[in-house]
C-alpha positions in Angstrom: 0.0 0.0 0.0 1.5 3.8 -1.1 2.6 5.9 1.4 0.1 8.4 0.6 -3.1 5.9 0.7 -1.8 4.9 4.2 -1.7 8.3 5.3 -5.5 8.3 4.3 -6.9 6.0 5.8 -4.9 6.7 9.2 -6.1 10.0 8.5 -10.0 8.4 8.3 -9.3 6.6 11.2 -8.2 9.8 13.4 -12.2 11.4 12.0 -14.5 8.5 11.7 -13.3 5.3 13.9 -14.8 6.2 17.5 -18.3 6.8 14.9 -17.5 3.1 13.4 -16.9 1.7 16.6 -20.2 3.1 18.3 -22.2 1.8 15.6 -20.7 -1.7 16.2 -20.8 -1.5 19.4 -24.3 -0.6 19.4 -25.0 -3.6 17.0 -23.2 -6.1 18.8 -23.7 -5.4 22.2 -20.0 -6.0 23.0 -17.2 -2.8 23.1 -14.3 -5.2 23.1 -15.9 -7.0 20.2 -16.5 -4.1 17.9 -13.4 -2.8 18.3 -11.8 -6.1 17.2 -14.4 -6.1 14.2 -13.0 -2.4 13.2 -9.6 -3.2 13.1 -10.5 -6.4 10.7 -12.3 -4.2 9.0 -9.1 -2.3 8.8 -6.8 -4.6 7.7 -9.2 -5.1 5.1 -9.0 -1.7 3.9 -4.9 -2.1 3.7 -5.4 -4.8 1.2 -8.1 -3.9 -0.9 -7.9 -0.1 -0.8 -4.8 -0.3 -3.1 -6.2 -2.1 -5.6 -10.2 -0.9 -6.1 -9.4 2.2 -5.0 -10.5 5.0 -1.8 -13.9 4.4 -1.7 -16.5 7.6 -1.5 -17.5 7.2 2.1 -14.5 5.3 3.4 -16.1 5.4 7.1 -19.2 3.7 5.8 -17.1 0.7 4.4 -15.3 0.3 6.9 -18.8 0.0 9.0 -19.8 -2.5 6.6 -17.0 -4.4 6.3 -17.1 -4.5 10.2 -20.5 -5.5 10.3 -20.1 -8.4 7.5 -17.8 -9.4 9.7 -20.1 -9.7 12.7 -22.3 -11.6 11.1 -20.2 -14.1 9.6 -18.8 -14.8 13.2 -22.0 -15.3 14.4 -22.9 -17.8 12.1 -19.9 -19.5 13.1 -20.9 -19.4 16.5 -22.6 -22.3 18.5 -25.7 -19.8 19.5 -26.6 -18.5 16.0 -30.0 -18.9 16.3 -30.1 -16.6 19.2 -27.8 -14.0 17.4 -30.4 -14.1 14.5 -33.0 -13.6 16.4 -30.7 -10.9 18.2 -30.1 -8.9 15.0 -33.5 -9.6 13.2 -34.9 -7.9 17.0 -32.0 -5.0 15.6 -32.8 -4.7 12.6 -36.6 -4.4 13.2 -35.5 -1.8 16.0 -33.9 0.5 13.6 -36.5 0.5 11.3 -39.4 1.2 13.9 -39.1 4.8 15.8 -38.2 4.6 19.3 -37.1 7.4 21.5 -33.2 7.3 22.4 -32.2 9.8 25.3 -28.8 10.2 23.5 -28.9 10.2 20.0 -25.6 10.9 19.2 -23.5 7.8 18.8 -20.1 8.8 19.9 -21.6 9.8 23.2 -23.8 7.3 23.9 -20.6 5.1 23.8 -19.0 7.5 26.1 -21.7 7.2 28.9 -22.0 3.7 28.5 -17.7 2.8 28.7 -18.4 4.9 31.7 -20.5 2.2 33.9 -20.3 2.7 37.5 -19.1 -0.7 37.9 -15.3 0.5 36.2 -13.1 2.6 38.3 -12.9 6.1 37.3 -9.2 5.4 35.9 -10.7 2.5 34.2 -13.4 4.7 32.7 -11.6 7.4 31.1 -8.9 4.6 29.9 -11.5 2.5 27.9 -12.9 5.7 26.4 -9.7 7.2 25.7 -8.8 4.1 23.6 -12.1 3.0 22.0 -13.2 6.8 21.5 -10.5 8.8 21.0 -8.5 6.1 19.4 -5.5 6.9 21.5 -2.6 4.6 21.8 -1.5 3.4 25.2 1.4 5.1 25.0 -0.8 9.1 24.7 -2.9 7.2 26.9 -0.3 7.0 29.7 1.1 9.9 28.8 -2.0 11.9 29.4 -2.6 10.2 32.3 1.2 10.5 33.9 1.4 6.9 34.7 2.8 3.3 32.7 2.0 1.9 29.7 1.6 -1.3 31.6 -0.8 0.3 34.0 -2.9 1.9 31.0 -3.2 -1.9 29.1 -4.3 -3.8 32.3 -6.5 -0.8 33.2 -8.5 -1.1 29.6 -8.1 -4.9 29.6 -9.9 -5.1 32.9 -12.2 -2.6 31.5 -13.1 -4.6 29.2 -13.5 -8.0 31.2 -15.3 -6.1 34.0 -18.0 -5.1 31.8 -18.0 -8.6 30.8 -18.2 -10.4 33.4 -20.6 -8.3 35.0 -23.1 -8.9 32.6 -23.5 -5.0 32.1 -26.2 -4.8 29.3 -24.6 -2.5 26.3 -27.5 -0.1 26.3 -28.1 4.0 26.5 -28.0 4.8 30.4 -32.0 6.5 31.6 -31.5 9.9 32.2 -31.9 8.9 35.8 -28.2 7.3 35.4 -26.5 10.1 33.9 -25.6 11.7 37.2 -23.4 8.6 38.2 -21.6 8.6 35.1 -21.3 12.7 34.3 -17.8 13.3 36.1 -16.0 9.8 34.3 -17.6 11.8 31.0 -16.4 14.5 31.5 -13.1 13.5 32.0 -12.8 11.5 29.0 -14.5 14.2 26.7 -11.8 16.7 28.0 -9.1 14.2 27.3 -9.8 13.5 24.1 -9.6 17.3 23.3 -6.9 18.0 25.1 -5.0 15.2 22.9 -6.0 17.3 19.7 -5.3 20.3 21.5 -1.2 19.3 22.0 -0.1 15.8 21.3 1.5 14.2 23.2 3.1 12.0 20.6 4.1 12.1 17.0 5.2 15.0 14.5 2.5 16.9 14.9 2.2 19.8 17.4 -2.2 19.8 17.1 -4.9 16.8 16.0 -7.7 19.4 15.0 -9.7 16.4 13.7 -9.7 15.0 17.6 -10.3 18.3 19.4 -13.3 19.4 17.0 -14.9 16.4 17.9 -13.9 16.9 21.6 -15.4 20.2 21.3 -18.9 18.7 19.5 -19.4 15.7 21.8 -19.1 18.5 24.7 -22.0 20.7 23.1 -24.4 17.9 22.4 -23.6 16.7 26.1 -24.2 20.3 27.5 -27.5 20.3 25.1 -28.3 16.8 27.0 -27.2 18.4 30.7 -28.3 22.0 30.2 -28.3 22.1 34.2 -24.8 21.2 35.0 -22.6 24.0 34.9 -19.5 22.1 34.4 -21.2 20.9 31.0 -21.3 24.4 29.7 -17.9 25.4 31.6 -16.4 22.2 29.2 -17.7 23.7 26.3 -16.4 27.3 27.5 -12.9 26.0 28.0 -12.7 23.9 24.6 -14.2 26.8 23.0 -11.2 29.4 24.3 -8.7 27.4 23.6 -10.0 26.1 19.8 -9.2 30.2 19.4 -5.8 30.0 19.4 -5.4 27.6 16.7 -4.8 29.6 13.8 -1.9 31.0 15.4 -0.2 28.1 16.9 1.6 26.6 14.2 3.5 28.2 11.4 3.3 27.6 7.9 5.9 24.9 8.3 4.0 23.0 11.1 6.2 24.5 13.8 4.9 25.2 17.0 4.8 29.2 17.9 5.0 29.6 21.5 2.3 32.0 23.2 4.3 35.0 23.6 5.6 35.0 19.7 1.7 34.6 18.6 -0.2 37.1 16.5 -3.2 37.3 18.5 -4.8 39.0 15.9 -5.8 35.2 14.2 -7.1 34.0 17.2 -10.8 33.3 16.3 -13.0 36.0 18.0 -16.2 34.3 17.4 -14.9 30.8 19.1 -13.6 33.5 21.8 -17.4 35.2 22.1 -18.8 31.6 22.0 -16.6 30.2 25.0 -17.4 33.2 27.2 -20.6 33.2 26.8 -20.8 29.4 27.8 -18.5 30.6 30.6 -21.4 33.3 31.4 -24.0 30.1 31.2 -21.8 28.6 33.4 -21.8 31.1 36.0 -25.6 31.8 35.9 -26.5 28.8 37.0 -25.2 29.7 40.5 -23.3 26.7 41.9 -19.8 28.2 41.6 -17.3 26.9 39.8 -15.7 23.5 39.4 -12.8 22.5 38.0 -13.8 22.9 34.5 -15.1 26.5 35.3 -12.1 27.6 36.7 -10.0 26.6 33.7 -12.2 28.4 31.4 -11.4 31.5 33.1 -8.3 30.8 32.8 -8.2 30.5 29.3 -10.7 33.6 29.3 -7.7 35.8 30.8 -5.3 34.7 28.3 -7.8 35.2 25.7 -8.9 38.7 26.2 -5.5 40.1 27.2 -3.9 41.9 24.1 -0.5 40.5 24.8 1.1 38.5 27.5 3.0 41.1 29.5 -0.6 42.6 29.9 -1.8 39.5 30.7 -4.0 39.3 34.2 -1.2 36.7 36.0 -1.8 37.8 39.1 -5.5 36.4 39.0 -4.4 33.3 37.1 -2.3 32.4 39.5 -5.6 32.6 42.1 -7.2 30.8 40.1 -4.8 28.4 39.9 -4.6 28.1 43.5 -8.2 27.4 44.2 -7.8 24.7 41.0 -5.4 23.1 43.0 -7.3 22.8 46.1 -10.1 21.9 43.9 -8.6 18.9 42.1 -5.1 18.5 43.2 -2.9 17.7 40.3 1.0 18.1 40.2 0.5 19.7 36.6 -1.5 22.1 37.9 1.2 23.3 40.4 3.4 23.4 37.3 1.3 25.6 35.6 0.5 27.9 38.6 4.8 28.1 38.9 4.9 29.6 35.2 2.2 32.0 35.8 3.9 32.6 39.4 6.8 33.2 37.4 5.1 35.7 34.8 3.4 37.3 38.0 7.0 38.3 39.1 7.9 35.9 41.7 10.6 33.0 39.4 12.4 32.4 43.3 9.2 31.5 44.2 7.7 29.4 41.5 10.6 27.3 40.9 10.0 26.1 44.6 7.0 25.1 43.9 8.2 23.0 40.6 10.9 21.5 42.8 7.7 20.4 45.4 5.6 19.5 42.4 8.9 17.0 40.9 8.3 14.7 43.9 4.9 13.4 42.0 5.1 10.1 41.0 3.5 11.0 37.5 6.3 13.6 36.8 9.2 11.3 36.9 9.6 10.6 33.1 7.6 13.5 32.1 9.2 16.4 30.0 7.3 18.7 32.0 9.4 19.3 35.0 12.6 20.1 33.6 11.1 22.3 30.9 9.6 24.6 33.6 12.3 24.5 35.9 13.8 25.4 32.3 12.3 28.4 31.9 12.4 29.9 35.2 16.2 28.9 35.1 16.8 30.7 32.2 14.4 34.1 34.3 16.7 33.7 37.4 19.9 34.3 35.0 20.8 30.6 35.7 21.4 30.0 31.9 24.3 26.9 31.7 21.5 25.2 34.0 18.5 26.7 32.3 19.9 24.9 28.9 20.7 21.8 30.8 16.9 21.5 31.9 15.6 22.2 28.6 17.7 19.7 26.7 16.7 17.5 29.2 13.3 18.2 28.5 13.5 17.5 25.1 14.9 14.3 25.2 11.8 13.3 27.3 9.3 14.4 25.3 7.4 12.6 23.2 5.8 14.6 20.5 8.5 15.9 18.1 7.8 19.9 17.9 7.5 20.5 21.6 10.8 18.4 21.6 12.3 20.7 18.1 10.9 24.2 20.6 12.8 23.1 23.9 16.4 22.7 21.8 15.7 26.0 20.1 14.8 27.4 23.5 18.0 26.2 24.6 20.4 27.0 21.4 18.7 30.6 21.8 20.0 30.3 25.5 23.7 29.7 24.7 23.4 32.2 22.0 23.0 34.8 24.4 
């Protein structure tokens, strides 16, 4: 198969496989099941693709493919007349109107891969890799833990649901409640994977975080009462802004400060404060969803970053960290500690965050410690840190930005 068909249907894949997969899984009653019918279906694609050709609506083959697939297996099975009966009962389903609390597929997946009977790790785990097609290496990655943790956690997923007998169908809206912070958590992950990498060439997966940023709207349309629904939607919708100015022509990454704000998207900007504003109205304060969305609202409004407001990010911040501790969110209060005036301070606070378990490999650490380094005039150490940094990370531009960070360092 050509390089450039490849590309396509990985690129297919990235848009249309959590879609393919939730109409399996719907079908077949079984996650684990559809998702090993998708990647047949895939492989089948790698052979026949070259030779017939893309097809027009490559997601719907792939779906059928899937779902030939399906049925062939279960006439091979011992219990075919009960799968008959089980998809002549599915078929008739489809055909007859019925009422469906969640319509849209990719989220009904979501809410049901997020079963109170799974841990909340195993939750978000199963939908990062079923949903948002993530590898176990992103996966761990995101999560600031082992690749060996991440595959038992979605294999036990997986035979949890099993073995529990959990019946594969949409949740009553009764349910939801149980279920709304794993979904949360997995819709915001999926976003934040399109948002910046954490692997590969690519600095930004718009085709993951525009679909992060729908399934949050139709779940805030589904939840118009929970404020950190909207405050989701808020967030993805402030930080969506920034990406016509993130990358250069050439792909590269352009940090924050070297951004012409002027190509931000005002309209995604009006959009995510005023779902910040619905947010808000609904007078239950501000969760941890909320208070990152004002966040993003302070970068987003400020006309360049010394006049950012750093002084109330790093309040914000603060009462984010009380609110959902999280040793990246330390990190990020030290840079805006940092930007506040206070480096002596903020890089004690990376030194205290370093101790987190979930740091160890990470690329984060030393790039911060990096930074403020490099403010503190420490600059043979600053450049240490950063090339440090580089060699941890995983997703090759942040890696390319930390050596130039540190060539420009030496330069000086």
């Amino acid at each position: 198969m050509s390089e450039d068909l490849t590309d396509r249907l990985d690129a297919v894949w990235r848009i249309e496989g959590s879609s393919v997969i939730a109409t399996l899984a719907r079908m077949t009653g079984d996650v684990a099941f559809a998702e090993d019918l998708a990647s047949e279906a895939v492989v089948a694609a790698l052979k026949q693709w070259p030779a017939e050709g893309v097809p027009k609506n490559p997601g719907a083959w792939l779906t059928a493919v899937a779902k030939r697939r399906a049925i062939d297996t279960w006439r091979r099975d011992e219990r075919r007349q009960d799968r008959y009966a089980q998809l002549a009962l599915a078929q008739t389903a489809s055909m007859t109107p019925e009422w469906e609390p969640i319509e849209d597929d990719v989220l009904r997946l979501i809410f049901i891969a997020c079963h109170p009977v799974l841990s909340r790790e195993s939750q978000v785990a199963l939908t990062l890799r079923i949903v948002g097609g993530l590898t176990t290496s992103e996966i761990a990655r995101m999560l600031l833990t082992s690749v060996p943790t991440v595959q038992a956690r979605i294999t036990r997923a997986k035979r949890t649901l099993s073995e529990a007998g959990v019946p594969f169908e949409t949740p009553e809206p009764d349910q939801w409640g149980g279920r709304l912070v794993g979904v949360l958590a997995a819709v915001y992950l999926v976003f934040t994977e399109g948002y910046a990498a954490t692997d590969g060439a690519a600095l930004v997966r718009r085709d993951l975080a525009r679909e992060g940023l729908r399934v949050a709207r139709v779940l805030a349309g589904l939840v118009p009462a929970e404020p950190e629904a909207h405050a989701l939607v808020a967030l993805m919708e402030l930080q969506s802004s920034h990406f016509p100015a993130r990358i250069d022509s050439g792909g590269n990454a352009v940090l924050l400060q070297d951004q012409d704000r002027r190509r931000w998207d005002r309209a995604q900007i009006r959009r995510g404060q005023a779902a910040l504003a619905r947010a808000d109205a609904l007078g239950r304060g501000r969760g941890p969803y909320g208070l990152q969305a004002a966040i993003a609202q302070c970068h987003a409004v400020a006309p360049s970053v010394a006049a950012t407001a750093w002084d109330r990010i790093v309040v914000l911040y603060e009462a984010l960290g009380r609110l959902a501790p999280n040793p990246v969110v330390e990190l990020n209060r030290a840079v805006a500690m940092a930007m506040a005036g206070s480096p002596e301070e903020a890089l004690k606070v990376v030194e205290q965050a370093a101790e987190a378990k979930g740091l160890k490999n990470s690329h984060l650490v030393p790039s911060v410690r990096g930074e403020l380094l490099s403010r503190l005039g420490r600059t043979a150490e600053a450049q240490r840190e950063l090339l440090t940094a580089a060699g941890l990370a995983g997703n090759e531009q942040v890696a390319r930005t930390l050596r130039a960070k540190a060539a420009e360092l030496e330069s000086h």
